[in-house]
Each structure stands twice: as structure tokens, then as C-alpha cells.
N, C-alpha and C positions, 0 to 999 in steps of 0.2 A: 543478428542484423540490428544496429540502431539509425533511427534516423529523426531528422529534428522537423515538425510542423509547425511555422509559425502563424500566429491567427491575428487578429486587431485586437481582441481583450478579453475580458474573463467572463464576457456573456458565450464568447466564442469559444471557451477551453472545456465550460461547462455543455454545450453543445453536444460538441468532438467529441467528450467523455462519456457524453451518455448513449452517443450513437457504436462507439467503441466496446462500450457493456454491453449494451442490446444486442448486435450483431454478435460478438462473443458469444453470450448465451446463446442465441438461436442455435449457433452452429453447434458447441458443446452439445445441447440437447439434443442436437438431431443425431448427432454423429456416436453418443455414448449415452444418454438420459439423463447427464446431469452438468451442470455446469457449476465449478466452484472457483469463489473469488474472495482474493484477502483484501481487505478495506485499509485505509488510513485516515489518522487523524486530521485539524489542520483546519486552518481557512477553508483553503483552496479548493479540499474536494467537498466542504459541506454542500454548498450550493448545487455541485451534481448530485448530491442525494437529495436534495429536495425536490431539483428537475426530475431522478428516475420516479418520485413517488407522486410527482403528476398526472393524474389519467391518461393522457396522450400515451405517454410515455409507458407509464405502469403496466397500460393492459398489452404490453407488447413483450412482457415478460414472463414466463411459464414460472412463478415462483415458487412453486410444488417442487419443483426439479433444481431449485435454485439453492449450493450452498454457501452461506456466510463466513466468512474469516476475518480477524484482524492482524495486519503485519506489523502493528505494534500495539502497546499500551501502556499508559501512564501507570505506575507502583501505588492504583487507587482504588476503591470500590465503585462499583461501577453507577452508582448514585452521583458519585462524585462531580463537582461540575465541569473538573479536567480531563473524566474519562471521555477514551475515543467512544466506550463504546456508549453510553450514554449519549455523545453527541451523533451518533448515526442513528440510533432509536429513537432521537426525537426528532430526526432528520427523515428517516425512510422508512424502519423497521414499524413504528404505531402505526403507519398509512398505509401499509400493505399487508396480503395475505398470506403470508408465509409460514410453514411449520414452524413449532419451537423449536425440534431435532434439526432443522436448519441452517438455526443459527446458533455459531459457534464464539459463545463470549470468554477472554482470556480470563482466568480467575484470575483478578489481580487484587484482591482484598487476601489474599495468602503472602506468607513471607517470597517474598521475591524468586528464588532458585526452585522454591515449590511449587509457585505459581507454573514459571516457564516446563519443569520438566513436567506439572501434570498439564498442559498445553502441547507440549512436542508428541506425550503418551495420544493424545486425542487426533493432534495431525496423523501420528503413525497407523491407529487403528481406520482411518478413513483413504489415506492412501495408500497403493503400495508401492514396492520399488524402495530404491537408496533414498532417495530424495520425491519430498513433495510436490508435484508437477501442477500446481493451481494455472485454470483455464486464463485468468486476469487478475496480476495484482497491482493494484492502486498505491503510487507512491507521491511526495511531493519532495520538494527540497527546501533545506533550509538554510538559510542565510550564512551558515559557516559550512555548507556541504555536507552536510550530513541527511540522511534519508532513511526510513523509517525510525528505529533507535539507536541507528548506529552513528554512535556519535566519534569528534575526531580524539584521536588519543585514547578511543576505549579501547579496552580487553577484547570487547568482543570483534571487532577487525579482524583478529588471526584464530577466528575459531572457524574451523576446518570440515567439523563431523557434526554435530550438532545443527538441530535444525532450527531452534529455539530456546533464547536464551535471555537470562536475565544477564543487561550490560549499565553497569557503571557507567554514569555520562560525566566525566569531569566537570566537565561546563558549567552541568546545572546542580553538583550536588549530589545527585539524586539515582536511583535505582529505576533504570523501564525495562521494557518486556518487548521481544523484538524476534520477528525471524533473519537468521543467518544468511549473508549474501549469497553462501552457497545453496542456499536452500531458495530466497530469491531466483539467482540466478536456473534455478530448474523450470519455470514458468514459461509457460507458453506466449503468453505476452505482459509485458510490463510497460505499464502508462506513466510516466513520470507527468505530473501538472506544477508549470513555472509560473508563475505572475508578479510583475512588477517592478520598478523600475529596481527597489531594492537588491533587489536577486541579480542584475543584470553582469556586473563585475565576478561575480563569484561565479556565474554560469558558465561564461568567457573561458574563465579559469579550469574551470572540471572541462569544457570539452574542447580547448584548444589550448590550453598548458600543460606543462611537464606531468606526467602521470606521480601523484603522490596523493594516496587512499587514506595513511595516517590522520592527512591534512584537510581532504574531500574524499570523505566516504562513498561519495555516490558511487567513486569513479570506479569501485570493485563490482557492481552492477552492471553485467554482462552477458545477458542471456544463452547459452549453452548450445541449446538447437531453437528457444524462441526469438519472440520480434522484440525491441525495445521501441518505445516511441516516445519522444519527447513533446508532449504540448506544452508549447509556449508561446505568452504573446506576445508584442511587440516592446512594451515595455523591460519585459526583462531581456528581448534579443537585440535589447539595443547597444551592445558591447561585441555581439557577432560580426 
């Protein structure tokens, strides 16, 4: 099921977002002990990591029980100033109490294909089943539709079995580190965060034009048995 929430701006998407995480956890925790969620890089969702690591907010998290992932990451070490996960560590992870064994950082200072298969190896020892079933994962979109690293015209688009993968991003050049749509697509819920006026054309386009995933990758993002939820705010739904 996806459906689209529109809000007035990005004090409001970061709100929505953090109350989305919250409740998420509560219920995972209550329901199994543990709640695990893949992160993403990005403007958009830094800000909700600063809001979850507000006290308000923070103490309303059991983050013993709480585990970390990233749905993608730059071909960096994680010092790096492009890495995602560097920018969620100086965003969330220094301000909270969380296990190390928790958090689960992509090695991306490894050659690329090493990186992702020793990454898929760590998802697999922590889930079970075909596919990874993350309680919440964090995506945004970017300006030519593409979402987490799956960029338009990569390889990685028709990879089927694999749950993580290094994908070629024509666009940029460049080698990232990304979970598979179909691997996505097993989550329990999926948050996509839109903002801006930027994004508003391209929005239009993935969710009221012709289906072509080559073109807008988002659009292979289709939750299986979960929710999808689009937060967006006005700015970018202003094409809707």
C-alpha cells in the first residue's frame, strides 16, 4: 500500500519522520525485542536525525533494542566528509546511547563488490528468510529519480537475487553501495522524504506518468506486504 502525506515544509517532514521512527520502534520492540532500520544519506533526512537525538525525542527510544543500517553508501571511508555514515554519526549516533553491535556501518573503504558482498554477508547473518524484512527504511529522492543508489541506467535496476550491491552510477562516474529494490521492497515500511520546489516536476512524473524505472528508479519501490509512505511538502507537491 503507498500513499502520499502532504505537509507545509520541512520542519513538518522532519516531525512526521520522527514520529514514524518512534512509533515504528515502540511497536517492533514490543511485538519481537527488536526494531531494525536502514538509514539514508542526504539533506533531507539529516535534520530528522538531529530531531531523533533531542532529548524529547531520544528518551522515547529503547536504543538497546535498537538496530542501525544503511540503505546506501558513498565508495568512501567512513571519515570521509561524503560518507552517509559519518553524517548520521555526527548527526545521531555521538548523542545517543546505543551498542556498538547495533550499529551496523557499510565498509566502504573496501574495493567496491567486497564492500557490498561483505555487507549482504552481515544482513544475512542478522535476518532470516529470502529477503531482509527491516521494520523502517529511510529513503529520499533525488532530482533525476533515483533513490537510495539506485541510479537511472545502472546495472543494478535488474538485479533480482541479491540483496546488496555495488552499482555503477553512470551519472556520477562513480561506484555506491546500495540495497536492491527487491530487498527494499521486503520492508515493513518505507518512508520516502520529498522537499522542494526542485523535486516537484520529477515527483509528478514517478507518481502520475508512464511507469519507466530505467528512467525513475523510485518507481520499482513497492512494498510487497508493507506500507509505503511518501512525505512531502508542498513545495515539491506542487506539480500534483
Amino acid at each position: 500500500m503507498s500513499r502520499v502525506e502532504i505537509v507545509p515544509g520541512k520542519a513538518e517532514i522532519v516531525h512526521q519522520a520522527v514520529e514514524y521512527f518512534v512509533h515504528s520502534a515502540e511497536e517492533a520492540i514490543r511485538k519481537k525485542g527488536v526494531f531494525s532500520a536502514a538509514l539514508s544519506g542526504g539533506g533531507t533526512p539529516e535534520p530528522v536525525y538531529q530531531a531523533l537525538a533531542e532529548p524529547a525525542n531520544r528518551d522515547r527510544v529503547d536504543w538497546g533494542h535498537v538496530h542501525l543500517f544503511w540503505g546506501d553508501e558513498r565508495h568512501v571511508p567512513p571519515t570521509d566528509l561524503q560518507s552517509n555514515f559519518r553524517m548520521v554519526k555526527e548527526a545521531l549516533l555521538d548523542r545517543i546511547t546505543i551498542p556498538a553491535g547495533n550499529v551496523h556501518r557499510v565498509p566502504a573503504e573496501l574495493e567496491a563488490r567486497m564492500a557490498a558482498f561483505q555487507y549482504e554477508e552481515e544482513l544475512r547473518r542478522f535476518f532470516d528468510g529470502d529477503w531482509p524484512v527491516f521494520d523502517l527504511i529511510l529513503l529520499g529522492m533525488g532530482g533525476d529519480g533515483h533513490t537510495a543508489s539506485l541510479f537511472p541506467q545502472s546495472a543494478g535496476l535488474n538485479e533480482d537475487f541479491r540483496w546488496f550491491i555495488a552499482n555503477f552510477a553512470p551519472s556520477l562516474d562513480a561506484w555506491r553501495l546500495t540495497l536492491t529494490a527487491p530487498a527494499i521492497n521486503a520492508a515493513r515500511l518505507v518512508l520516502v522524504l520529498v522537499a522542494g520546489e526542485g523535486k516537484a516536476a520529477r515527483l509528478n512524473a514517478v507518481l502520475n506518468g508512464p511507469r519507466d524505472p530505467d528512467e525513475k528508479p523510485i518507481q520499482l519501490i513497492e512494498p510487497a506486504a508493507g506500507e509505503m509512505v511518501w512525505l512531502v511538502d508542498q513545495s515539491a507537491a506542487g506539480q500534483l
